[in-house]
Biopython code that builds the backbone (N, CA, C, O; Angstrom):
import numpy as np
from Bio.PDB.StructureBuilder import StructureBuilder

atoms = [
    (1, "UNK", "N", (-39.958, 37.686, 78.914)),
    (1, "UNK", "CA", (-41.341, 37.325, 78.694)),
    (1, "UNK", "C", (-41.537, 35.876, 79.120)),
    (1, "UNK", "O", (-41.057, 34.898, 78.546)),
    (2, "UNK", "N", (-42.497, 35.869, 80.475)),
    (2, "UNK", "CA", (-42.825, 34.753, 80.321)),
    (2, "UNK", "C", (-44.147, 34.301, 80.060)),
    (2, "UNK", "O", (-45.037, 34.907, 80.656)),
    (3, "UNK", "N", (-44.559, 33.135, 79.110)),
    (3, "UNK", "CA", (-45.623, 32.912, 78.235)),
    (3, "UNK", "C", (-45.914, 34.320, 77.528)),
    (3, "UNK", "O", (-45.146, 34.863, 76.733)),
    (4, "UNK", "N", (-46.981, 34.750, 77.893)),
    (4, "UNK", "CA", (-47.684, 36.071, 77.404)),
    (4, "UNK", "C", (-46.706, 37.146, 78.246)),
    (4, "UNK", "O", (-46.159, 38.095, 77.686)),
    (5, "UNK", "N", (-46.599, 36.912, 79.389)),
    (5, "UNK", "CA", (-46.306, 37.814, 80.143)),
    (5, "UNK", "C", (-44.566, 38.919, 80.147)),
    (5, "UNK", "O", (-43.394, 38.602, 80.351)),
    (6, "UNK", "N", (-45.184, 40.114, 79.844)),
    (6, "UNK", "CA", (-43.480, 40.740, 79.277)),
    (6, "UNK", "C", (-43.338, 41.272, 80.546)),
    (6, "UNK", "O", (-44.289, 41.482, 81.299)),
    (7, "UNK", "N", (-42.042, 41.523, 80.835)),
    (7, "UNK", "CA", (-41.564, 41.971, 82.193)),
    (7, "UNK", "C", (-40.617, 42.726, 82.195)),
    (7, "UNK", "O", (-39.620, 42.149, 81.761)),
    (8, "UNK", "N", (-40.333, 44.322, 82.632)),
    (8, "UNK", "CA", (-39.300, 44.961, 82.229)),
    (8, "UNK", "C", (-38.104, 45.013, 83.130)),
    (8, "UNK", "O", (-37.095, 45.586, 82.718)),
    (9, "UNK", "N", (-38.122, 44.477, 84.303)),
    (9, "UNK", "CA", (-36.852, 44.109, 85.242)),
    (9, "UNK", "C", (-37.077, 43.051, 86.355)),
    (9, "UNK", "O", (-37.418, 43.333, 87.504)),
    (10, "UNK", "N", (-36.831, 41.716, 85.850)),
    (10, "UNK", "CA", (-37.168, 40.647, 86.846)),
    (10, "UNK", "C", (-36.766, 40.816, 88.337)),
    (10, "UNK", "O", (-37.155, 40.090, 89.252)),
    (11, "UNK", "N", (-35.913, 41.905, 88.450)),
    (11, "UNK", "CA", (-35.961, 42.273, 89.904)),
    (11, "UNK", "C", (-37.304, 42.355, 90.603)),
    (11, "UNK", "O", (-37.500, 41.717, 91.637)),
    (12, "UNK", "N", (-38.123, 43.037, 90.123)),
    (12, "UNK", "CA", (-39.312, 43.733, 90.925)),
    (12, "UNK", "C", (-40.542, 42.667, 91.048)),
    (12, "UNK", "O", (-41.568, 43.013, 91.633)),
    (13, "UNK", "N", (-40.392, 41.100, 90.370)),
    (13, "UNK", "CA", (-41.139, 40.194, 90.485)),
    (13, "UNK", "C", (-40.746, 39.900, 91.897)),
    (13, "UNK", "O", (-39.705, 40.202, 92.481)),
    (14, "UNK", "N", (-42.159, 39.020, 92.474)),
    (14, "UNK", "CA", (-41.973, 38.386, 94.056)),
    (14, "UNK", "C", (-41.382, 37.432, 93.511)),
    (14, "UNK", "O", (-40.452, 37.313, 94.308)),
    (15, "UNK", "N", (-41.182, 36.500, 92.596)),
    (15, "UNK", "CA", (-40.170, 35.107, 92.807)),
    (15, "UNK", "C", (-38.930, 35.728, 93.016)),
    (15, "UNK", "O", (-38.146, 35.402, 93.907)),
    (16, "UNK", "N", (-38.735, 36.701, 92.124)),
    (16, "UNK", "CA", (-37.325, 37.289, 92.036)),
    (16, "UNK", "C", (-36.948, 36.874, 93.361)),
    (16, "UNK", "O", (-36.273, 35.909, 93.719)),
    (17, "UNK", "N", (-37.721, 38.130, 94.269)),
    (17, "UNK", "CA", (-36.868, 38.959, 95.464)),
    (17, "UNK", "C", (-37.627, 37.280, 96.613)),
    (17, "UNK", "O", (-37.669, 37.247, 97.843)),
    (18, "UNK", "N", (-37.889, 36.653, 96.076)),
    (18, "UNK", "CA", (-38.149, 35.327, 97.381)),
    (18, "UNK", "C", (-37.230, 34.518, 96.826)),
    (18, "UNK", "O", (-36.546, 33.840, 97.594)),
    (19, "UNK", "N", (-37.041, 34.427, 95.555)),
    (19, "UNK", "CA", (-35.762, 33.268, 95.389)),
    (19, "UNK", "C", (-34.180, 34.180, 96.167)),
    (19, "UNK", "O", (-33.341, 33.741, 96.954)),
    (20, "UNK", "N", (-34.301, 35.429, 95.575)),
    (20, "UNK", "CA", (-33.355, 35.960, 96.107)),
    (20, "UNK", "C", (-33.111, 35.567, 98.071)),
    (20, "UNK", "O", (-32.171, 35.164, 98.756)),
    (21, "UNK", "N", (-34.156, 35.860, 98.260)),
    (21, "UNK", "CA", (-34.202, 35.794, 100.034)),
    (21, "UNK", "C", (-33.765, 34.343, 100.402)),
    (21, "UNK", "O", (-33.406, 34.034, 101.538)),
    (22, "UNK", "N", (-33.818, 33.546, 99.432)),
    (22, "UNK", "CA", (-34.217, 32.239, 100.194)),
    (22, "UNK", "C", (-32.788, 31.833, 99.541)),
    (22, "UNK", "O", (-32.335, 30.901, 100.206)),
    (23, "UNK", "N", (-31.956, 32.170, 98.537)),
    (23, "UNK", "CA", (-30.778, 31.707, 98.454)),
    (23, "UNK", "C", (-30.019, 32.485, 99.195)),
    (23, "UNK", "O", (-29.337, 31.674, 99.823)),
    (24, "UNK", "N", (-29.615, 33.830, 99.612)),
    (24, "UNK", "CA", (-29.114, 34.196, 100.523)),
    (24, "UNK", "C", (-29.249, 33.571, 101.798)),
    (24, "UNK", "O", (-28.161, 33.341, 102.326)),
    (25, "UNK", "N", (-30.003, 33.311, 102.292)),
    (25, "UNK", "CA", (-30.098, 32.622, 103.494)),
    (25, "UNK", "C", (-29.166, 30.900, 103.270)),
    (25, "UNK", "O", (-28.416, 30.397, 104.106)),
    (26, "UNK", "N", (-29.381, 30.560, 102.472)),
    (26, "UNK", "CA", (-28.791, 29.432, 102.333)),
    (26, "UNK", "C", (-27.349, 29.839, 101.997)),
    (26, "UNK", "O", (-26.467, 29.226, 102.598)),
    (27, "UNK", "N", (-27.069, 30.577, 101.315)),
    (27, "UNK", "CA", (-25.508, 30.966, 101.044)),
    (27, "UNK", "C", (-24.666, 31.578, 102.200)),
    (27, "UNK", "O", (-23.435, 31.557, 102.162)),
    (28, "UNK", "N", (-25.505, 32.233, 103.431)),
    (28, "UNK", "CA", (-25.344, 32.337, 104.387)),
    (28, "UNK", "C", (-24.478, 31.212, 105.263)),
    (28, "UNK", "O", (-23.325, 31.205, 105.693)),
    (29, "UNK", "N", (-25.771, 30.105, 105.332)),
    (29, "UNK", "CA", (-25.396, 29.088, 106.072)),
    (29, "UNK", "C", (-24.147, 28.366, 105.105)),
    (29, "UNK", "O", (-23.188, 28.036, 105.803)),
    (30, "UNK", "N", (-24.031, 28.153, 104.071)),
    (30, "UNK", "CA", (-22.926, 27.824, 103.661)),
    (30, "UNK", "C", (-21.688, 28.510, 103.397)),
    (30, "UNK", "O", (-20.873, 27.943, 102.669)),
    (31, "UNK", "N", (-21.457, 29.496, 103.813)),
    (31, "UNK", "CA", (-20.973, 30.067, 103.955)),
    (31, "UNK", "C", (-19.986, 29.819, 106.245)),
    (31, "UNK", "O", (-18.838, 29.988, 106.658)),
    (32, "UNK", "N", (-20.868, 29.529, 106.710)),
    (32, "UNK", "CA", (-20.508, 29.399, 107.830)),
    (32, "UNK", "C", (-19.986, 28.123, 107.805)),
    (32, "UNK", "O", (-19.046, 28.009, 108.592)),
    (33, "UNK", "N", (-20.372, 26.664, 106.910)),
    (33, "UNK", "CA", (-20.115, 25.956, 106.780)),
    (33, "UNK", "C", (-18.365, 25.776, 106.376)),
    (33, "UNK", "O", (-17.423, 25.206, 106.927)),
    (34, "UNK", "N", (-18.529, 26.586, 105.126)),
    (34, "UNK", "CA", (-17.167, 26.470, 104.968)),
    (34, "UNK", "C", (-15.482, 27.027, 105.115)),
    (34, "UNK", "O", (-14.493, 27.078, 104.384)),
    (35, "UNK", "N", (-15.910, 27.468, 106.799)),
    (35, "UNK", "CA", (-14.562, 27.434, 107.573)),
    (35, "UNK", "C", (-14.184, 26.037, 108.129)),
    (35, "UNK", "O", (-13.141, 25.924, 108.774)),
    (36, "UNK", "N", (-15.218, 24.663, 107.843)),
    (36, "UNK", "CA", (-14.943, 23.696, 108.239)),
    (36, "UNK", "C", (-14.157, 23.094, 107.403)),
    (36, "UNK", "O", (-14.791, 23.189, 106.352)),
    (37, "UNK", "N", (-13.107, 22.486, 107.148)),
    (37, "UNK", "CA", (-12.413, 21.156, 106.624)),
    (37, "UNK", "C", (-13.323, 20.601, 105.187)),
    (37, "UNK", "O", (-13.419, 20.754, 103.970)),
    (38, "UNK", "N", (-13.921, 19.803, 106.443)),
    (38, "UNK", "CA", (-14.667, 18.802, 106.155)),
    (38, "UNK", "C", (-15.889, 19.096, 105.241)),
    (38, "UNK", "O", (-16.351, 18.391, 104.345)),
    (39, "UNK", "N", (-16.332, 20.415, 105.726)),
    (39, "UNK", "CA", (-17.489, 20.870, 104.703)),
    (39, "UNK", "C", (-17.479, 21.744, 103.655)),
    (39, "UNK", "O", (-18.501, 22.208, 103.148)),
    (40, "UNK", "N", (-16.131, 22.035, 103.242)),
    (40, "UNK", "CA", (-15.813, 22.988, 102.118)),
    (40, "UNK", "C", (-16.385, 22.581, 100.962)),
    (40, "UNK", "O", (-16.676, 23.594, 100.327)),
    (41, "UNK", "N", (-16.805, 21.243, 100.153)),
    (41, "UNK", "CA", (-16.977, 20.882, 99.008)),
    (41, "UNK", "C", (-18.483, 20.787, 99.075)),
    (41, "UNK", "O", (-19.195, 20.842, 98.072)),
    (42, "UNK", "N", (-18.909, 20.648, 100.249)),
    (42, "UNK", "CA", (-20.225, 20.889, 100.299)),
    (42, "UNK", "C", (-20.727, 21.949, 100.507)),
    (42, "UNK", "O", (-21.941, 21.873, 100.314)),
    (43, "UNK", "N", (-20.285, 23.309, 100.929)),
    (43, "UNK", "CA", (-20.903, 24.471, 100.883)),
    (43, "UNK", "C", (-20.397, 24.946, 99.426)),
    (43, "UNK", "O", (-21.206, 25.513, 98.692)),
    (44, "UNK", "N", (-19.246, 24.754, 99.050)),
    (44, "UNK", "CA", (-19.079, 24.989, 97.632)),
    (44, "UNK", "C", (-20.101, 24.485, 96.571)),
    (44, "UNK", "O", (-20.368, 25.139, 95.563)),
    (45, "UNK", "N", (-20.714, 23.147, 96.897)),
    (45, "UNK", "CA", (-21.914, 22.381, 96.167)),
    (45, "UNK", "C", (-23.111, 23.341, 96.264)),
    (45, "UNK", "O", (-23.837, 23.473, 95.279)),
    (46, "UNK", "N", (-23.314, 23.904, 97.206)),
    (46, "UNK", "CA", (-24.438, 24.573, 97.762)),
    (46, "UNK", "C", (-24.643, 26.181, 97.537)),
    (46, "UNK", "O", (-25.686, 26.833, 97.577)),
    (47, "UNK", "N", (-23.531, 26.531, 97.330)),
    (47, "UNK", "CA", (-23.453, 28.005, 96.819)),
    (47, "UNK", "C", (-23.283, 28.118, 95.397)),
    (47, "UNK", "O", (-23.136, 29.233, 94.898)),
    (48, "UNK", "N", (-23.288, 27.067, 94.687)),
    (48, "UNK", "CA", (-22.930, 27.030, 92.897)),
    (48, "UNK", "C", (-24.650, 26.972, 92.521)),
    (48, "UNK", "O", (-25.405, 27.697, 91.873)),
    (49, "UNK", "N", (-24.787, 25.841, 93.216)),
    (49, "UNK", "CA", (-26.418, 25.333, 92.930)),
    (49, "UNK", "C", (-27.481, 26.602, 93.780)),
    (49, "UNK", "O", (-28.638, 26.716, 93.376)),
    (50, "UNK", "N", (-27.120, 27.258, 94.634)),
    (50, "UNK", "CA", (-27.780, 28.754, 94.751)),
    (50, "UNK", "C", (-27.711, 29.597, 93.824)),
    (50, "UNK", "O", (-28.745, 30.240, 93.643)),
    (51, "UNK", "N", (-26.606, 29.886, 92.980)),
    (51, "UNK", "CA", (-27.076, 31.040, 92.197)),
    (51, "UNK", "C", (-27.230, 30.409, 90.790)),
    (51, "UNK", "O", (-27.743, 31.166, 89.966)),
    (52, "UNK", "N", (-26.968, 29.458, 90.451)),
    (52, "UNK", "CA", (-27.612, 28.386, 89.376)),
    (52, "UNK", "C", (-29.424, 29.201, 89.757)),
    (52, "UNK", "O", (-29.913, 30.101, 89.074)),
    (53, "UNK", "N", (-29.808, 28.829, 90.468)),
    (53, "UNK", "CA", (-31.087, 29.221, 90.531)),
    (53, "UNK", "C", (-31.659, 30.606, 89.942)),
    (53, "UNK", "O", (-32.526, 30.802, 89.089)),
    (54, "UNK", "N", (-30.568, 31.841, 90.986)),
    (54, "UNK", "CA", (-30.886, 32.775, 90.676)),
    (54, "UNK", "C", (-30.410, 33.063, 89.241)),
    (54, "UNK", "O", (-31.134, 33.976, 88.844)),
    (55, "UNK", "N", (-29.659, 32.768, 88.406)),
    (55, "UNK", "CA", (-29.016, 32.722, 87.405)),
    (55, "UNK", "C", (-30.583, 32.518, 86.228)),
    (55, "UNK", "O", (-30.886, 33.260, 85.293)),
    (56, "UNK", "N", (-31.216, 31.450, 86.644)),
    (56, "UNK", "CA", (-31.628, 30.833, 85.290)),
    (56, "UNK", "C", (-33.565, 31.284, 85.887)),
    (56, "UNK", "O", (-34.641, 31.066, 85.329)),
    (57, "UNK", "N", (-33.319, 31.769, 86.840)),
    (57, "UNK", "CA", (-34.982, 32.628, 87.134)),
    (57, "UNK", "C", (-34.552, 34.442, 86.173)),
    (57, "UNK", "O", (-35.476, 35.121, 85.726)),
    (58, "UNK", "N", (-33.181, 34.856, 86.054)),
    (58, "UNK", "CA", (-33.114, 35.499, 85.788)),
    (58, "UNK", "C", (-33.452, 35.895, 84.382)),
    (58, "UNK", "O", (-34.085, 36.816, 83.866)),
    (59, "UNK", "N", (-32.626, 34.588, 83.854)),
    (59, "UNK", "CA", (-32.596, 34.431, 82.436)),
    (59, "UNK", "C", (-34.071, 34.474, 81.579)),
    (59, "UNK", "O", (-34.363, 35.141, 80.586)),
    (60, "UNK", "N", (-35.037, 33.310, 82.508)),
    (60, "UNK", "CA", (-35.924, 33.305, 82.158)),
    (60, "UNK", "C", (-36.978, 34.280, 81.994)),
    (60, "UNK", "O", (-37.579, 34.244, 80.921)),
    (61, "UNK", "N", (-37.404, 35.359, 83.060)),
    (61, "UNK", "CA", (-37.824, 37.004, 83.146)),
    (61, "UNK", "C", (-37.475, 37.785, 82.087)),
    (61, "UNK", "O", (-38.194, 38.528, 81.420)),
    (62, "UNK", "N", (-35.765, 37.448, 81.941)),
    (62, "UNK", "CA", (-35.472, 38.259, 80.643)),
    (62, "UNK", "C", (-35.658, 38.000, 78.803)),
    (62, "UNK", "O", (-35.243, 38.630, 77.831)),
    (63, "UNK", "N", (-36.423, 36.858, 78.949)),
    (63, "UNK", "CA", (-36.924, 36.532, 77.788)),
    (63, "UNK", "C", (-35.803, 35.294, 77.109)),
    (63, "UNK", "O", (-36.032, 35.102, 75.915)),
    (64, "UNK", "N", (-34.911, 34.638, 77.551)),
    (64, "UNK", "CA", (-33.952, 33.964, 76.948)),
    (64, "UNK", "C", (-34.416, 32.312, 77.220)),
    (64, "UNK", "O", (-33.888, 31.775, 78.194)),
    (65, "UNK", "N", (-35.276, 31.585, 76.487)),
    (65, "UNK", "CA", (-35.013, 30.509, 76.911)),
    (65, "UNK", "C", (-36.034, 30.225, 78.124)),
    (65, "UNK", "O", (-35.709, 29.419, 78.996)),
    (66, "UNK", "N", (-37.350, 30.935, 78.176)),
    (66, "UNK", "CA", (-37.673, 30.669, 79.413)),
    (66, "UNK", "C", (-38.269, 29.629, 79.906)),
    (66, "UNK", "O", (-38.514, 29.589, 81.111)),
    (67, "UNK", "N", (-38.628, 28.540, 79.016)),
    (67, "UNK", "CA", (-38.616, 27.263, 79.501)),
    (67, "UNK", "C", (-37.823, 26.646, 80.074)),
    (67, "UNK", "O", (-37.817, 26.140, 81.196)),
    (68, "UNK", "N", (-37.122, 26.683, 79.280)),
    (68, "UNK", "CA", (-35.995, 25.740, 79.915)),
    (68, "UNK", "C", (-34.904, 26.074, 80.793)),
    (68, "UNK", "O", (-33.972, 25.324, 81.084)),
    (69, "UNK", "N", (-35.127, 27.531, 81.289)),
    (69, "UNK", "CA", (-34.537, 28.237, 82.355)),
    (69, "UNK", "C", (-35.370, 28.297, 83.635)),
    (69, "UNK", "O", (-34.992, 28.324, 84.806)),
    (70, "UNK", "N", (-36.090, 28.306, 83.330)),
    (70, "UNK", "CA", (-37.198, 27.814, 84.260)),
    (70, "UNK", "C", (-37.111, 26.534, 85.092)),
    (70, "UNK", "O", (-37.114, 26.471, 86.321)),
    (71, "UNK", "N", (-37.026, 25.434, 84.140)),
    (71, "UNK", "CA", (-37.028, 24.301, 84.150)),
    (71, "UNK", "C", (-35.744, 23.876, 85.025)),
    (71, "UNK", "O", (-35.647, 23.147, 86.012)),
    (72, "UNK", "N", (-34.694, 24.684, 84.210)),
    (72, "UNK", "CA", (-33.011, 24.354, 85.003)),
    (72, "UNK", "C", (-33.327, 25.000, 86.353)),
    (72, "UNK", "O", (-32.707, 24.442, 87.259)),
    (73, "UNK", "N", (-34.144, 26.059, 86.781)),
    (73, "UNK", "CA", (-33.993, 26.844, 88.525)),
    (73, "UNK", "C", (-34.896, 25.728, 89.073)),
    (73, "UNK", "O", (-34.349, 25.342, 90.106)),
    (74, "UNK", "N", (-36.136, 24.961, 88.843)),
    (74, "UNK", "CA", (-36.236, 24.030, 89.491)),
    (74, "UNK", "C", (-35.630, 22.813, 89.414)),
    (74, "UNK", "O", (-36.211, 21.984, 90.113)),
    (75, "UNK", "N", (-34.395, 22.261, 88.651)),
    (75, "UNK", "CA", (-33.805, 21.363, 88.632)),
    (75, "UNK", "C", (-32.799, 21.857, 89.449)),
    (75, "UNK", "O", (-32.151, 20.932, 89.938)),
    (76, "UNK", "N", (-32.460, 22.833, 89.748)),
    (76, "UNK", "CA", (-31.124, 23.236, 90.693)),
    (76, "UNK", "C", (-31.769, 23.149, 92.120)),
    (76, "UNK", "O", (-31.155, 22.641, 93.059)),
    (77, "UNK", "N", (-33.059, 23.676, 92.246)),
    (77, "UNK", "CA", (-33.918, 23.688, 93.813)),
    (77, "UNK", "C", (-33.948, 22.131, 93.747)),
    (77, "UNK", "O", (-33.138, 21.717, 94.576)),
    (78, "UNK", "N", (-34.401, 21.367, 93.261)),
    (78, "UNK", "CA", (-34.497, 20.115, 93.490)),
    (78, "UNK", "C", (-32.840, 19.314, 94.568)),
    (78, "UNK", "O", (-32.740, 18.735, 95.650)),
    (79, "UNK", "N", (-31.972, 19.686, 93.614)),
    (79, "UNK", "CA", (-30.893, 19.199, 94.004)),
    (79, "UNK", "C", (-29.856, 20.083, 95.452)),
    (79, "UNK", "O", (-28.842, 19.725, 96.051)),
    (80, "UNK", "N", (-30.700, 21.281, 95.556)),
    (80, "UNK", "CA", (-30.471, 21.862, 96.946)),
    (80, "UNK", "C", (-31.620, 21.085, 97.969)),
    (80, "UNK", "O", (-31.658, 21.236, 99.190)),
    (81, "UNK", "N", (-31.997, 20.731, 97.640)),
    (81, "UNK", "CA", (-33.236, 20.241, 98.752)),
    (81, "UNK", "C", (-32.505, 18.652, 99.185)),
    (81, "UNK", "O", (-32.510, 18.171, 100.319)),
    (82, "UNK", "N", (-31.976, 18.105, 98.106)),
    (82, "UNK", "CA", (-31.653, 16.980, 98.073)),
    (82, "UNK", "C", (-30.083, 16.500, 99.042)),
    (82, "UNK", "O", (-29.861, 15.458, 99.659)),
    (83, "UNK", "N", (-28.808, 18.271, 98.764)),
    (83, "UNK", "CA", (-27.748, 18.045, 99.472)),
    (83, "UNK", "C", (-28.618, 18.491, 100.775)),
    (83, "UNK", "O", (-28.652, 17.487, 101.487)),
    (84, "UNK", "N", (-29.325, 19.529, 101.397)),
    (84, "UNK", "CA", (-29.770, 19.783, 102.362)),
    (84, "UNK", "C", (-30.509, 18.424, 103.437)),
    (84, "UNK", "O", (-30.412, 18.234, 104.649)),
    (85, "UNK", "N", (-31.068, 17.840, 102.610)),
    (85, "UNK", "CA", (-31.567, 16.240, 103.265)),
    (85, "UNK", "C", (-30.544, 15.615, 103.548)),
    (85, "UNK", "O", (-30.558, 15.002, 104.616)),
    (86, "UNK", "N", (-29.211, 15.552, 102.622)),
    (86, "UNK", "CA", (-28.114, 14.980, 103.351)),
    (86, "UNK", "C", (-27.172, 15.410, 104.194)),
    (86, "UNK", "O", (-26.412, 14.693, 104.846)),
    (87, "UNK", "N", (-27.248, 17.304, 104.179)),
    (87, "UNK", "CA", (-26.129, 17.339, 105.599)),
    (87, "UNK", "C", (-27.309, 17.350, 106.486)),
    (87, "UNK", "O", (-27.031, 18.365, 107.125)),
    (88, "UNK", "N", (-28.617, 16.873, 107.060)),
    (88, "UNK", "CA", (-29.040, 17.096, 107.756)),
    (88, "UNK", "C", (-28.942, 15.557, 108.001)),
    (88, "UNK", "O", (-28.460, 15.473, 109.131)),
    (89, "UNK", "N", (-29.154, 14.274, 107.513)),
    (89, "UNK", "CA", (-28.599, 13.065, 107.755)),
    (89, "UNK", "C", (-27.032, 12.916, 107.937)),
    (89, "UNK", "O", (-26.675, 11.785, 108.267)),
    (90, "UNK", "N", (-26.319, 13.597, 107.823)),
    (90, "UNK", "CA", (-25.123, 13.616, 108.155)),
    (90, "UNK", "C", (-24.795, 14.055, 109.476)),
    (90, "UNK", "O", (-23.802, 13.689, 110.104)),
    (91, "UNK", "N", (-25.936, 15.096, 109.990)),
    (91, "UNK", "CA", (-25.617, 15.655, 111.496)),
    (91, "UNK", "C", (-25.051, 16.855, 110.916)),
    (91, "UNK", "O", (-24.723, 17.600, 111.839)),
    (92, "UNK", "N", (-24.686, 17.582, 109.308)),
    (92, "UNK", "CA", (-24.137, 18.595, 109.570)),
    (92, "UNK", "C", (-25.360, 20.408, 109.702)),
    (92, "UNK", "O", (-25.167, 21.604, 109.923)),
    (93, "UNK", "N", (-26.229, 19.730, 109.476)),
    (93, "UNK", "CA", (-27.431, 20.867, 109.373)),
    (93, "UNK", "C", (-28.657, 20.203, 110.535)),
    (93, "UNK", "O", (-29.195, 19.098, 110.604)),
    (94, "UNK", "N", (-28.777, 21.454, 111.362)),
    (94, "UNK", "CA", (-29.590, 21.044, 112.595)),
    (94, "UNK", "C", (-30.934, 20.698, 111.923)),
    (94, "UNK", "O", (-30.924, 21.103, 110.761)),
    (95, "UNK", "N", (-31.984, 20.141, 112.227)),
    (95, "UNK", "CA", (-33.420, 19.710, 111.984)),
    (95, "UNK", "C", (-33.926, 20.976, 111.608)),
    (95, "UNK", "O", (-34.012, 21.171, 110.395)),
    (96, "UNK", "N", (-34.256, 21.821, 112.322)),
    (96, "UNK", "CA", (-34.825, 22.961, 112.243)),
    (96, "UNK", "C", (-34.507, 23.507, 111.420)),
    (96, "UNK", "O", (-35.397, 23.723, 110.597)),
    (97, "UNK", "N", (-32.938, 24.140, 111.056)),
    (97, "UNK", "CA", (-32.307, 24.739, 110.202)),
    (97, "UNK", "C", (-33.151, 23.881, 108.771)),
    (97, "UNK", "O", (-34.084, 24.429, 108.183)),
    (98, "UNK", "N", (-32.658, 22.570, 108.402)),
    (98, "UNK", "CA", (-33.124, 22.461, 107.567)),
    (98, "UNK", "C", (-34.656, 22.103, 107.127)),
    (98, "UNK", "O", (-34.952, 21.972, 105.940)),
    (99, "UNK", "N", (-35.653, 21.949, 108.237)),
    (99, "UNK", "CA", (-37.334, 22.520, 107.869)),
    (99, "UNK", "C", (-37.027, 23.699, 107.582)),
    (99, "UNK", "O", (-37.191, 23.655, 106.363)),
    (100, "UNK", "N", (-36.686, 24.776, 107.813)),
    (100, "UNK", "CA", (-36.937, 25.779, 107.909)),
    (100, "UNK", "C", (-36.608, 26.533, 106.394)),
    (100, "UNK", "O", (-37.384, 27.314, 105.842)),
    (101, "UNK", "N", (-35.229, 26.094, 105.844)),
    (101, "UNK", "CA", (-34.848, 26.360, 104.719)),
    (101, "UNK", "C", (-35.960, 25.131, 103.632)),
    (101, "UNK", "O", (-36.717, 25.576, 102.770)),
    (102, "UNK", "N", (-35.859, 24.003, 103.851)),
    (102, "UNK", "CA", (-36.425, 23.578, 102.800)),
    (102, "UNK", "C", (-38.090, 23.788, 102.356)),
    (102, "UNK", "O", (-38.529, 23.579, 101.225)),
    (103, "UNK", "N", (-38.959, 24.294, 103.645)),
    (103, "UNK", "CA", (-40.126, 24.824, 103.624)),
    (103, "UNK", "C", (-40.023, 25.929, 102.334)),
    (103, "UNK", "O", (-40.669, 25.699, 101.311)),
    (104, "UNK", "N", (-38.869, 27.572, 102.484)),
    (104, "UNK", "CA", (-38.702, 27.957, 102.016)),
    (104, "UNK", "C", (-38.539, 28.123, 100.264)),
    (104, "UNK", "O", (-38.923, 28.897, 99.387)),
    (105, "UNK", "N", (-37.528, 26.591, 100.414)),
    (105, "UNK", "CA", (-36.909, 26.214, 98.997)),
    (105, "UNK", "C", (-38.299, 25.489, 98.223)),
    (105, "UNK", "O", (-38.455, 25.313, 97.014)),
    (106, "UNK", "N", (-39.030, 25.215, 99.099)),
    (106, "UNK", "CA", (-40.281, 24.308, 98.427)),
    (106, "UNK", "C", (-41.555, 25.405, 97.441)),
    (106, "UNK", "O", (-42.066, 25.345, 96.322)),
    (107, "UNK", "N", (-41.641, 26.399, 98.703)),
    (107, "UNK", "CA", (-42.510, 28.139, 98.272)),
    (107, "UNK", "C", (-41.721, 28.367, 96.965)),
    (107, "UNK", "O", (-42.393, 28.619, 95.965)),
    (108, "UNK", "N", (-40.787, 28.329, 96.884)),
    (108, "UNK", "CA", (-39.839, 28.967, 95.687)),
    (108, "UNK", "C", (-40.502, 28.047, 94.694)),
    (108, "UNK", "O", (-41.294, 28.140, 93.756)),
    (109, "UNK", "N", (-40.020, 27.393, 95.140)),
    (109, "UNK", "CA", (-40.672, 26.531, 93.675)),
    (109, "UNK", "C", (-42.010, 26.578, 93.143)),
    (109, "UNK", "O", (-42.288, 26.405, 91.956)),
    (110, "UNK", "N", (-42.839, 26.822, 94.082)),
    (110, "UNK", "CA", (-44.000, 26.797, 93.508)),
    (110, "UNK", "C", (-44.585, 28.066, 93.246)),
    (110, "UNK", "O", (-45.782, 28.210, 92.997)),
    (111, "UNK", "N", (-43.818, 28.913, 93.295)),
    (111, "UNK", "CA", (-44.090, 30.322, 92.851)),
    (111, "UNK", "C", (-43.746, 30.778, 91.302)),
    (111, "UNK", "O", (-44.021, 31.648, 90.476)),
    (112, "UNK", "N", (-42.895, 29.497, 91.496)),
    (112, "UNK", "CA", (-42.236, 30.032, 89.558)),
    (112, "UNK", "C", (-43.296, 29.522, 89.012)),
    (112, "UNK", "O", (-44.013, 28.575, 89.337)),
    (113, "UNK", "N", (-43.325, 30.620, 87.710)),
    (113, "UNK", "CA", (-44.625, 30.214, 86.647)),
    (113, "UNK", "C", (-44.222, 29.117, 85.639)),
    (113, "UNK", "O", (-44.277, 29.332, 84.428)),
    (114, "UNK", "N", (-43.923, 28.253, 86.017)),
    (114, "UNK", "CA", (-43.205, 26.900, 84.988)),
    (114, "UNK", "C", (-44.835, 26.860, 83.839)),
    (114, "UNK", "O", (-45.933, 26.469, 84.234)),
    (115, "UNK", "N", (-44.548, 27.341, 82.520)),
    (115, "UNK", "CA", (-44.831, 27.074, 81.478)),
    (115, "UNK", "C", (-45.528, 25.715, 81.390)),
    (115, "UNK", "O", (-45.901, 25.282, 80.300)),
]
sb = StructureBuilder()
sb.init_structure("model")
sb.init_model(0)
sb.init_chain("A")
sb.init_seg("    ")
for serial, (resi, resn, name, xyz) in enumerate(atoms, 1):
    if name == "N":
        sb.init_residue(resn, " ", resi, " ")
    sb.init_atom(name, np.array(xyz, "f"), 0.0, 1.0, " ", f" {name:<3s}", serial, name[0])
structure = sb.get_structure()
């Protein structure tokens, strides 16, 4: 339940299945990332803080805490937006790649019904 609103499988909400889309895609790319060396601790950063998201949009749908589960999936998008600004200042995420994802990660956010 969020506010008023009861919900019988947060699957079938659009944040659900757009947060879903939009961390797959990113777990994707980190995922390609980390056959590199150099970028293992950062796609590892990036795939914890992906399902952190989906984790606590989940929680929240299911009635547990949904403030502040809420609150934690945009504190986790925040801080994906934030490593994403830096492998893209690093040279390790092309320009595009990262407009393209953080456009995404931005919709997410503003789709959740933050209380």
């Amino acid at each position: 339940m969020i506010g008023t609103i009861a919900v019988e499988d947060f699957r079938n909400l659009e944040s659900w299945k757009h947060a879903r889309f939009v961390v797959c895609a990113i777990l994707s790319y980190a995922e390609s990332l980390s056959h590199r060396a150099e970028s293992r601790r950062f796609a590892s950063e990036i795939d914890r803080l992906s399902v952190s998201v989906l984790d606590n949009i989940a929680r929240a749908y299911e009635g547990r805490s949904s403030r502040s589960s809420l609150t934690k999936a945009v504190q986790s998008i925040d801080k994906l937006e934030a490593k994403l600004e830096r492998a893209t200042q690093d040279g390790v995420l092309t320009t595009s790649e990262s407009t393209r994802l953080m456009r995404e990660l931005r919709a997410l956010k503003e789709s959740l019904p933050i209380p």
